[in-house]
TITIMI-721434 format. One record per residue (C-alpha): x, y negated, z. Coordinates in steps of 0.1 Angstrom, whole numbers, plus 5000, padded with zeros to 4 digits. Each point is the difference from the previous one (the first is absolute). Last residue first. Layout:
% TITIMI-721434
XYZ ...
END
This chain:
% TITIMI-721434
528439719491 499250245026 502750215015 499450384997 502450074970 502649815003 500450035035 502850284998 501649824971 500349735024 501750185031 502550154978 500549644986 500349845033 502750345010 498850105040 502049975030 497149955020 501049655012 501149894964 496750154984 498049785023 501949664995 499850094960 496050105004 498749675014 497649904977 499050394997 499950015038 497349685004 498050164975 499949864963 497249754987 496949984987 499150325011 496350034987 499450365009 499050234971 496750175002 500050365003 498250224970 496450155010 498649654986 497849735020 499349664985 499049735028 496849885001 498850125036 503849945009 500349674997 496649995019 501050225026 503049785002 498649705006 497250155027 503150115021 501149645000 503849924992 502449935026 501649654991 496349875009 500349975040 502649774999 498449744988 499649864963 503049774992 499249634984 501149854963 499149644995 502249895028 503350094980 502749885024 498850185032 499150264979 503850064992 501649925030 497150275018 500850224972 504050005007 499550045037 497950254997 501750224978 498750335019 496549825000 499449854971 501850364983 497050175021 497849874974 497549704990 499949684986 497349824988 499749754973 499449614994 499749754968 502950254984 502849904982 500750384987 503649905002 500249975039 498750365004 503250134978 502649755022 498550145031 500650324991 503649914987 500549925034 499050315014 501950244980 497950184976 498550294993 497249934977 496650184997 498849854968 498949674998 496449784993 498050285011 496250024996 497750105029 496650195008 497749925020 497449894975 499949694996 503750034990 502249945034 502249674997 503750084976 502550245015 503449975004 502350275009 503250015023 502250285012 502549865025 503649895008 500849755029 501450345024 498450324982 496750064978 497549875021 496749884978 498949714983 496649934993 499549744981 495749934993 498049734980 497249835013 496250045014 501350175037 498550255016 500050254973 503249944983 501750055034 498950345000 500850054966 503649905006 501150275017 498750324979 500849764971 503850025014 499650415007 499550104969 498150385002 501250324987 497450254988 500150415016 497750334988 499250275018 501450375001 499649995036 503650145009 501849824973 497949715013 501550025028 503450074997 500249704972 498349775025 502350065025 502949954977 498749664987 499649915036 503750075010 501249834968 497949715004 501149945035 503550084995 500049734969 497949725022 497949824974 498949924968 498350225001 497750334993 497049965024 499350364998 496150104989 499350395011 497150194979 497750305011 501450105035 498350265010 503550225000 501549805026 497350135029 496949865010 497950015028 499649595006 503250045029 501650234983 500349754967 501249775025 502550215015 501550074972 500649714986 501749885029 502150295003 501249904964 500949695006 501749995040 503450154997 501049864966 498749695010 502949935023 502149744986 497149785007 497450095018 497249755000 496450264995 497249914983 497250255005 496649984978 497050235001 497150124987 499249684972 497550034975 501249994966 498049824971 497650194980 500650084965 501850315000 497250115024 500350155038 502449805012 502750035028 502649855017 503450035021 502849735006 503649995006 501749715003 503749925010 500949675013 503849964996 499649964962 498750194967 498750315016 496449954991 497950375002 497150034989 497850335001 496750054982 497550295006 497250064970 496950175012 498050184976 500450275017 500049915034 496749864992 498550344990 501350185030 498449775026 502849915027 
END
């Protein structure tokens, strides 16, 4: 690799940990203002066993273009909503790392991460509504893509239960809109009542709940980097928080000892 380029080089790593389909991609630039060229992307489906897969992963890619962790100029984590062990796990990777490369980290929102790729393809507004357990799901609303790619929300990132989702797209009284998500799939029963009775709103294929590479290099290409770490978007608790006192009673453990030790490291 000519010296001079490598220099001026800038290496980016992604990494999108928000659901069962982890992402982990690798580019580079050579100016600020250039867009990123892809090296490489692996997705890997391993859930419950991420841990043992992410940060050999990275790894091995940067091996495999002749680089090593500390090259790595700026690393963009989709920060949520999403799966609390898989943001936590990625979060810490990315902490490690760029501890180690001195470089600087942005968060990214996954639900325009989704929906802009639906917003592209189709001339009307955008739900996308994500898994967030069994008939409850993160939902956002977007209005049609802006001439110019880029997109205007009509929410915030909501966690919701499903039917109150529906309830929340129903008052927009839209002409037509698109859905899109893995919460359309893991509630699909629901969704398929629900569409079924709303013709004016259609679902996007499968093939879209997993966002584009290209999408998040460009979320990421304008993100804002800083050398402090992001803050997930946990819009709501773990699965063991909600379920703490059933926990505490197995283990033996006080609720309230238990609490006060959470206090501190439990997002609110």
């Amino acid at each position: 690799m000519n010296a001079s380029i490598e220099e001026k080089e800038e290496l980016l790593l992604a990494i999108n940990g928000t659901e069962e389909t982890m992402q982990i991609i690798i580019a580079r630039r050579e100016d600020e203002g250039e867009p990123y060229s892809l090296l490489e992307t692996k997705t890997l489906v391993v859930p419950g066993r991420s841990v043992n897969f992410l940060v050999p992963s990275i790894r091995d890619s940067l091996k495999l273009f002749g680089y090593t962790a500390e090259k790595i100029s700026r690393i963009a984590l989709v920060a949520g909503p999403g799966s609390f062990t898989g943001l936590r796990l990625t979060f810490a990777a990315a902490a490690g790392i760029a501890a180690g490369s001195n470089c600087p980290v942005c968060g990214l929102e996954y639900l325009p991460i989704i929906a802009r790729g639906t917003a592209l393809v189709c001339d009307s507004p955008v739900w996308a509504i994500t898994h967030s357990r069994r008939l409850q799901v993160y939902l956002q609303g977007f209005e049609a893509a802006n001439i110019d790619g880029t997109l205007t929300s009509v929410t915030p990132p909501l966690p919701v239960a499903a039917q109150e989702a529906a309830e929340i797209i129903l008052s927009y009284k839209q002409e037509n809109a698109m859905l899109v998500g893995t919460g359309l799939v893991k509630n699909k029963d629901f969704f398929d009542d629900f569409l079924a009775g709303n013709p004016q709103y259609s679902a996007m294929p499968e093939r879209f709940n997993v966002p584009s590479v290209y999408d998040i290099l460009e979320a990421a290409q304008h993100a804002e980097y800083s050398y402090e770490m992001p803050i997930p978007m946990y819009l709501r608790g773990s699965d063991a928080e909600e379920n703490l006192e059933a926990i505490t009673r197995k283990r033996g453990i006080p609720l309230e000892a238990a609490r006060e030790q959470l206090k501190d490291i439990t997002p609110h």
